[in-house]
N, C-alpha and C positions, 0 to 999 in steps of 0.2 A: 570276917563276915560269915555268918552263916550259909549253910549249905541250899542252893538251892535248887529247882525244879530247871529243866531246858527250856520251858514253856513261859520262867518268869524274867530269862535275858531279853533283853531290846532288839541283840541282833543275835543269830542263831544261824549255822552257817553247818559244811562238815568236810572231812578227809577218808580220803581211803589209806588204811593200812596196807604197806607191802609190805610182802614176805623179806625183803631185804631188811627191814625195820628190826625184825624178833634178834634174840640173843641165843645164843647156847642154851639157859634155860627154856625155851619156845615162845615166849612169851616176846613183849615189844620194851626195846630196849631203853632203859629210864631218859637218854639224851632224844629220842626223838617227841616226848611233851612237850617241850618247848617248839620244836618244828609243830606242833596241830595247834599251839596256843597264839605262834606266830600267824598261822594261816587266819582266827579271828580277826586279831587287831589290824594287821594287813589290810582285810576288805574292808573295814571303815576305815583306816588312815590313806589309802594310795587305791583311792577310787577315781577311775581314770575322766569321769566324766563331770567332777565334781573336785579337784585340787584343793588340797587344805592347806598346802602349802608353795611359795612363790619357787622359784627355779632354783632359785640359791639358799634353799634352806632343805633340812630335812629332821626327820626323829627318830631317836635315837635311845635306848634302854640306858634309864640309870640306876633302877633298882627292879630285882625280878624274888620273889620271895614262890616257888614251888610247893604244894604237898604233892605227894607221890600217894593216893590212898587204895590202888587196885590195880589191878595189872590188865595191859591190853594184849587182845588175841588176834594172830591172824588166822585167818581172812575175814574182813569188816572194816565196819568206818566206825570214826569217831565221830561224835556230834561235840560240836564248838559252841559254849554258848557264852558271849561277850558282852559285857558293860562297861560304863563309866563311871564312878565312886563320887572322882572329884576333877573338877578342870581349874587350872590355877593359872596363875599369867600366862605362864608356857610349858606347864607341864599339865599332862594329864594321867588320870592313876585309871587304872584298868582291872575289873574285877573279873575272873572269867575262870569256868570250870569245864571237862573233859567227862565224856558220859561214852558208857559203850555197853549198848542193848536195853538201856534206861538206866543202868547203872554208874553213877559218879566212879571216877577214877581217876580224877585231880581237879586243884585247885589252886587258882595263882594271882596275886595280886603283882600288878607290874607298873612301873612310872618311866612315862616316857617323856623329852624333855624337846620342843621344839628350839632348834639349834641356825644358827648362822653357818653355811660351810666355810667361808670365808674365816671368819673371825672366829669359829668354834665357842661360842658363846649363846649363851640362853638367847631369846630373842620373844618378843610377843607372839600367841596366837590373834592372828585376823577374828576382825569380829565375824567375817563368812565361816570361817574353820568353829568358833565358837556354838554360833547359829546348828550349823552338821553334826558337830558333837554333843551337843546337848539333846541333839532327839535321844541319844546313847547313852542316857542316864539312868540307872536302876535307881530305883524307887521307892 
């Protein structure tokens, strides 16, 4: 996918950098991307007032494909900006990139797989989960 603007995701959210984050070089350490790309998908998948999923299911990463294109600084936030690609029976593909100070500094396409706990197995998304996630489509 092309690079885009913060202003052109659906949903747009942010993190604060802690200094515990950075590395030896000063800069923030490549494993915590995934933790600010986590906090996107997060608040649309496990929004407490609106469940996309029944008790005994949950979602789960099955494919995470990262760019690393710039380095984050502390002290600041990163701005989260989150969409959806594609929703499939029970997966849904996540397009979502990492900005700090206007600046892009990652990009990640992720497929998450609505799962059975029970049985660990694919399982449908509800037509209500459907409904919620399709506001979250880029365009």
């Amino acid at each position: 996918m092309t690079k885009l603007k913060l202003e052109d995701f659906p949903y747009q959210t942010h993190d604060k950098v802690r200094y515990g984050d950075t590395d030896r070089q000063g800069h923030v350490n490549n494993i915590h991307f995934s933790e600010f790309l986590e906090t996107g998908r997060v608040e649309i998948l496990y929004q407490p007032e609106q469940p996309l999923h029944p008790k005994n299911c949950s979602f789960v990463i099955v494919q995470n494909n990262l760019s690393l294109l710039n380095e984050i600084h502390w002290p600041g936030t990163v701005e989260i900006g989150s969409g959806i690609t594609k929703l499939g029976n029970s997966s849904i593909t996540f397009y979502q990139q990492l900005f700090q100070n206007g600046v892009i500094v990652a990009s990640a396409e992720t497929v998450i797989v609505h799962v059975d706990n029970l049985t660990h197995q694919s399982t449908p998304l509800s037509d209500h989960a459907r409904a919620v996630l399709s506001q979250y489509l880029l365009k």
